[in-house]
C-alpha positions as CSV (number, residue, x, y, z in Angstrom):
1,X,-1.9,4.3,3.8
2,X,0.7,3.7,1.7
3,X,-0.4,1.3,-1.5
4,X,1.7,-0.6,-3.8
5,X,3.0,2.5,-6.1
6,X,4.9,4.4,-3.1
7,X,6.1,1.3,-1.6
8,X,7.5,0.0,-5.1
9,X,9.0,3.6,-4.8
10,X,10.5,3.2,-1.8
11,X,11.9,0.0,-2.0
12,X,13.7,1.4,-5.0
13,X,14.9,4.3,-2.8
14,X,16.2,2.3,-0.1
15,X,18.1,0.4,-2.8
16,X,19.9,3.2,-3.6
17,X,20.4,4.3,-0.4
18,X,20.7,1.8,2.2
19,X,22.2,-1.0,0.3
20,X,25.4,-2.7,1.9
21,X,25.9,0.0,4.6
22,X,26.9,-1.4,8.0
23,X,24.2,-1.9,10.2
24,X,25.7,-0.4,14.2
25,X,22.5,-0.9,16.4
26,X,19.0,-1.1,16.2
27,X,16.1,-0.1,18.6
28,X,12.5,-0.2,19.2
29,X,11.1,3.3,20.8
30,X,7.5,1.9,20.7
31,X,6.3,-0.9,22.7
32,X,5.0,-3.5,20.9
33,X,5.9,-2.2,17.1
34,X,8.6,-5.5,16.6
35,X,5.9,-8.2,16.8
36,X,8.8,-10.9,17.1
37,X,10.6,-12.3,19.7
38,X,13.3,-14.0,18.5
39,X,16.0,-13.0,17.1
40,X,16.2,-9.8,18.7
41,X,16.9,-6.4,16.9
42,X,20.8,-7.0,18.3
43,X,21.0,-9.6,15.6
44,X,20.9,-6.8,13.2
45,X,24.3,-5.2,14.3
46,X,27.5,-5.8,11.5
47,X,25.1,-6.8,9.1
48,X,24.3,-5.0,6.0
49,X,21.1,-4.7,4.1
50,X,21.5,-6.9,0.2
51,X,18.5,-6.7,-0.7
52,X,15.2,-5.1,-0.8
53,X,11.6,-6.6,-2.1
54,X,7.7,-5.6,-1.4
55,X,5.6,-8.3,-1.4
56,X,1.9,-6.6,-1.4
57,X,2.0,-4.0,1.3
58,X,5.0,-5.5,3.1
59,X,8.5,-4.0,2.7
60,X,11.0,-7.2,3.1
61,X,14.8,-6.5,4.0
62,X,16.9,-9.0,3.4
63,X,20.1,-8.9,5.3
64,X,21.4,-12.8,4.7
65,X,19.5,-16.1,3.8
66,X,18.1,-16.8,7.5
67,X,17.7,-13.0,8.6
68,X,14.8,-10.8,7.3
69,X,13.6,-7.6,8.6
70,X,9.7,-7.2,7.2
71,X,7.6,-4.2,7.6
72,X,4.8,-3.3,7.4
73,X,3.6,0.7,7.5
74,X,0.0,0.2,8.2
75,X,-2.1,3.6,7.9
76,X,0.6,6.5,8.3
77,X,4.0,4.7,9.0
78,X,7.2,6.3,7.0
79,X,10.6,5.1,6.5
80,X,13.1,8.3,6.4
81,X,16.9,8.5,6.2
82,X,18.0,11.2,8.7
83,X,21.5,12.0,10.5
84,X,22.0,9.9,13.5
85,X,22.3,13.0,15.5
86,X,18.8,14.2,14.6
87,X,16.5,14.0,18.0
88,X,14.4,10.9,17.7
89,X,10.1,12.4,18.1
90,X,7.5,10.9,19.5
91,X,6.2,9.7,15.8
92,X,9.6,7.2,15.6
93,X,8.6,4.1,16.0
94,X,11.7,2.2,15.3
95,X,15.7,3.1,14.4
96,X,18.2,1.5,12.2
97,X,21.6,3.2,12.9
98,X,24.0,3.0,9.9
99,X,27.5,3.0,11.6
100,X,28.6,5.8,9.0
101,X,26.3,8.5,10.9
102,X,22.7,7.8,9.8
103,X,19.8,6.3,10.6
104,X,16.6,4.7,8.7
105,X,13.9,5.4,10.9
106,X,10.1,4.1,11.1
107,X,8.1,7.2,12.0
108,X,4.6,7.1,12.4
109,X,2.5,10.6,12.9
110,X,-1.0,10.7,14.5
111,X,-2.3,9.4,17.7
112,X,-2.8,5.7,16.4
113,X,0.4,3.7,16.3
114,X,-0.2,0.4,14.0
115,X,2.8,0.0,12.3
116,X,4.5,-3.9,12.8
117,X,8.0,-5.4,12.4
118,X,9.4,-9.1,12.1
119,X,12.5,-10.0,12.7
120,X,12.3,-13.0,11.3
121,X,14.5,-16.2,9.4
122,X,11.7,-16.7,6.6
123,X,9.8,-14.1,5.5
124,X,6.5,-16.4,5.0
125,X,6.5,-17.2,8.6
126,X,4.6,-13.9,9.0
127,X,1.4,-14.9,8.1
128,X,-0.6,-12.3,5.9
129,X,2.4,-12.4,3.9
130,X,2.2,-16.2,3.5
131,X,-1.4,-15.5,2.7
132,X,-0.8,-12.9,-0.2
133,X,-2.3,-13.1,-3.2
134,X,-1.4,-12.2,-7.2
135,X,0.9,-9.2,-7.7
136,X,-0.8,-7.4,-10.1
137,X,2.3,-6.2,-12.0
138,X,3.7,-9.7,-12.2
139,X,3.2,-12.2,-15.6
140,X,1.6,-14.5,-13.8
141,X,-1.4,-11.6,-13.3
142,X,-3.4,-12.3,-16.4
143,X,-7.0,-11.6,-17.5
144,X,-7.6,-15.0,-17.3
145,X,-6.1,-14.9,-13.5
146,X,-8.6,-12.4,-12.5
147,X,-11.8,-13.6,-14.0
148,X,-11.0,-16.5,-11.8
149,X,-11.0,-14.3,-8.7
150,X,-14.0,-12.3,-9.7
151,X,-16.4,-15.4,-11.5
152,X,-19.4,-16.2,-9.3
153,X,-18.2,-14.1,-6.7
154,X,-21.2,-12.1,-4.3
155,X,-18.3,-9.7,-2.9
156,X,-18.1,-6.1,-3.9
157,X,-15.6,-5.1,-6.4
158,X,-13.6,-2.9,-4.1
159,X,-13.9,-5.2,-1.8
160,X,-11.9,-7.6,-3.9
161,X,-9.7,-5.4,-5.5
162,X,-8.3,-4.6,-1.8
163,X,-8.6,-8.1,-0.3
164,X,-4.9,-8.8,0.1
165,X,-5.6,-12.5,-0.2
166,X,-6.6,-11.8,-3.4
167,X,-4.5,-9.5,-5.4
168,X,-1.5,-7.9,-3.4
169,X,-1.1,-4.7,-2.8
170,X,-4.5,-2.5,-3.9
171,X,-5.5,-0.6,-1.3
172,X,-8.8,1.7,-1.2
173,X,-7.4,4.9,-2.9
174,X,-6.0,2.8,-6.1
175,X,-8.9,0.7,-6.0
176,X,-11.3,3.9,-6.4
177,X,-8.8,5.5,-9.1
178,X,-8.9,1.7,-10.8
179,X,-13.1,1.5,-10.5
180,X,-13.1,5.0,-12.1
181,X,-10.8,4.5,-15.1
182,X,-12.9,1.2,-16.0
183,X,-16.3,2.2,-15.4
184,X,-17.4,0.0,-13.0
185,X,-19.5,0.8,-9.6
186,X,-17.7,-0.2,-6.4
187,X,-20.4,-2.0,-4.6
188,X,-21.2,-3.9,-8.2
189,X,-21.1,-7.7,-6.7
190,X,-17.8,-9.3,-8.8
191,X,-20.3,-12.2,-9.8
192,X,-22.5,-9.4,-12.0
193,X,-19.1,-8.3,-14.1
194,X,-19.6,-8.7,-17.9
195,X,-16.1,-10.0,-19.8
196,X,-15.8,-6.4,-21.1
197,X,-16.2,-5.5,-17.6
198,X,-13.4,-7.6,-16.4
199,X,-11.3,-6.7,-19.6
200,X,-11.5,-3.4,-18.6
201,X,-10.9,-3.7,-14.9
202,X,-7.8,-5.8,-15.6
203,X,-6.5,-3.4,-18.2
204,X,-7.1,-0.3,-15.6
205,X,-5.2,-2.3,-12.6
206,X,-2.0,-2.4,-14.6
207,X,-2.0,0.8,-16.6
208,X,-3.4,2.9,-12.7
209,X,-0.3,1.1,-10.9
210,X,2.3,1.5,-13.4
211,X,1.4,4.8,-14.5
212,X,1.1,6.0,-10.5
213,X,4.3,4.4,-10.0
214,X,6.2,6.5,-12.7
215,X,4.6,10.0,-11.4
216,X,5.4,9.5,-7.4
217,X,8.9,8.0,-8.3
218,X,9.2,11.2,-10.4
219,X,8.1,13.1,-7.3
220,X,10.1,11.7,-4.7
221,X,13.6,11.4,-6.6
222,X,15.7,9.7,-3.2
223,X,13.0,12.0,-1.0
224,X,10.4,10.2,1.9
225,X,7.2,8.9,-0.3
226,X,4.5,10.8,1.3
227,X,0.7,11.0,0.5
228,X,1.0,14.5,-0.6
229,X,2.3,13.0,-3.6
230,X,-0.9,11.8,-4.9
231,X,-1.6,14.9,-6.9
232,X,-1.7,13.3,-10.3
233,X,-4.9,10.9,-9.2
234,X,-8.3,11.8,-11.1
235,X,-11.2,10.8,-8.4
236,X,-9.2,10.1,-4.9
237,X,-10.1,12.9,-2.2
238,X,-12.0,14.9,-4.8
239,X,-15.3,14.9,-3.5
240,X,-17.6,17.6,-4.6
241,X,-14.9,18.6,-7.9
242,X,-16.1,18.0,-11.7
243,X,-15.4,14.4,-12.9
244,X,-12.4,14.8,-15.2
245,X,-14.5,12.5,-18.1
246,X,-18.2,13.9,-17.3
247,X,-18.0,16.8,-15.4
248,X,-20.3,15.2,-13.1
249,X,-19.9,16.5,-9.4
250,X,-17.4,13.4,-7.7
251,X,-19.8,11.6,-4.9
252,X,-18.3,9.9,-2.1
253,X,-19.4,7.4,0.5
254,X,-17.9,6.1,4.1
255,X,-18.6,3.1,5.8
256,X,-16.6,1.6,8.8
257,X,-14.2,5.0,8.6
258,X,-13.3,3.5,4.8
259,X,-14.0,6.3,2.5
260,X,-14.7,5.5,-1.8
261,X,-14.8,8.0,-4.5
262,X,-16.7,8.2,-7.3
263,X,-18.7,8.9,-10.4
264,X,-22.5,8.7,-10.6
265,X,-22.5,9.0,-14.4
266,X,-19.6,7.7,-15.1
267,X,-20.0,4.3,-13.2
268,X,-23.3,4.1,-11.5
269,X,-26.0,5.0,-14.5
270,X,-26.2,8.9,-13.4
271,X,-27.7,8.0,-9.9
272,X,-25.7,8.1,-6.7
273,X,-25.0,5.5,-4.4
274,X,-26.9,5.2,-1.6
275,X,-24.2,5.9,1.6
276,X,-24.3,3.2,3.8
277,X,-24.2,6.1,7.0
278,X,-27.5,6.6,6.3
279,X,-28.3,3.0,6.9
280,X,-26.8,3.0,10.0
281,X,-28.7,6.2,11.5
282,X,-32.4,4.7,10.7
């Protein structure tokens, strides 16, 4: 799923690329992918895109004042820029088409299809974006801001981290790359964190996310973000391979199809965590 590093990436693509270009037509191919009724996607034709934000995992694209396009691209949606000419697949979701011979299309690979658009006149009338919580890169994220969210709290850390109600944005493969980098266990219940602890984990939020945002945007150039970018991470999808601190074998665990990476020495006192699939087989 793309997290807040590739879509901060893309949004910054798409201003560079898609900015003030005339908008000719616009089309769902998937039933149910525009989760708005009114206006329709005809409303987007002779408009131009001015501007482009991300608000936690939501792309917004702002055409004028009352008239928003919002996306979000869920587990494995894309946005790609492609010749109008080029075949729509079965993976395209959704199609801008630029009236100068291309297209910005939502393509989505993989039998399950969860991508969502609003057309809407306010962004915050689309409620989990109404709901969102603190952007972590933002100056109103402080140490103090966090503690707050953590203090007293009987909710696993990674749960936190990637409750969007909470702190926007953090999804499970930054959250695991953040939990590494401070030392902390993901199912440590917030309300157990010592002030170092929270130091630390507030400290590895911004330095993971800005320093993952400089190496895909230095991957990518004006290309699709794509997972395969993800290269540079230290613990994500490295089950089995030497902890790059320890040397300690990386451990994984899966509950409810959510997989989390991690260290047993590093962050859970040289034992592993107990996998919650057990559990579920006794």
């Amino acid at each position: 799923m793309p997290e807040l590093p590739e879509l901060e990436v893309l949004k910054e693509i798409l201003e560079r690329r898609a900015t003030h270009r005339t908008i000719a037509a616009a089309r769902a191919l998937r039933p149910g992918i525009v989760k708005t009724v009114s206006p329709d996607l005809d409303a987007l034709s002779g408009e131009v895109f001015v501007r482009f934000e991300r608000r936690g995992k939501h792309l917004i694209l702002t055409l004028r004042g009352d008239l928003h396009l919002v996306i979000h691209l869920m587990l494995g949606g894309r946005l790609i820029l492609c010749g109008s000419s080029t075949r729509p697949t079965k993976a395209t979701g959704l199609f801008v088409r630029f009236a100068d011979g291309q297209d910005l299309r939502l393509v989505e690979n993989g039998p399950v299809k969860r991508a969502r658009v609003y057309l809407v006149a306010d962004p915050g009338v689309v409620r989990e974006v109404a709901e969102i919580g603190l952007e972590p890169l933002s100056d109103a994220f402080t140490r103090s801001a966090l503690a707050q969210r953590l203090v007293g709290r009987r909710t696993q850390v990674k749960k936190l981290l990637t409750d969007q109600r909470q702190i926007a944005g953090i999804g499970s493969a930054y959250a695991d790359e953040i939990l590494f980098r401070s030392r902390v266990s993901p199912v440590r219940y917030a309300s157990t964190l010592t002030q170092e602890e929270i130091s630390r984990l507030f400290e590895s939020i911004r330095s993971v996310l800005a320093e993952a945002i400089e190496a895909i945007r230095f991957r990518a150039g004006d290309d699709p973000v794509s997972d395969n970018m993800r290269d540079f991470m230290r613990i994500y999808k490295k089950t089995g391979k030497p902890c790059p601190v320890c040397g300690t074998r990386i451990e994984e665990i899966r509950y409810a199809e959510k997989r989390t990476y991690y260290c047993p020495t590093c962050q859970a006192g040289g034992q592993p965590i107990r996998d919650r699939r057990a559990w579920l087989t006794r």
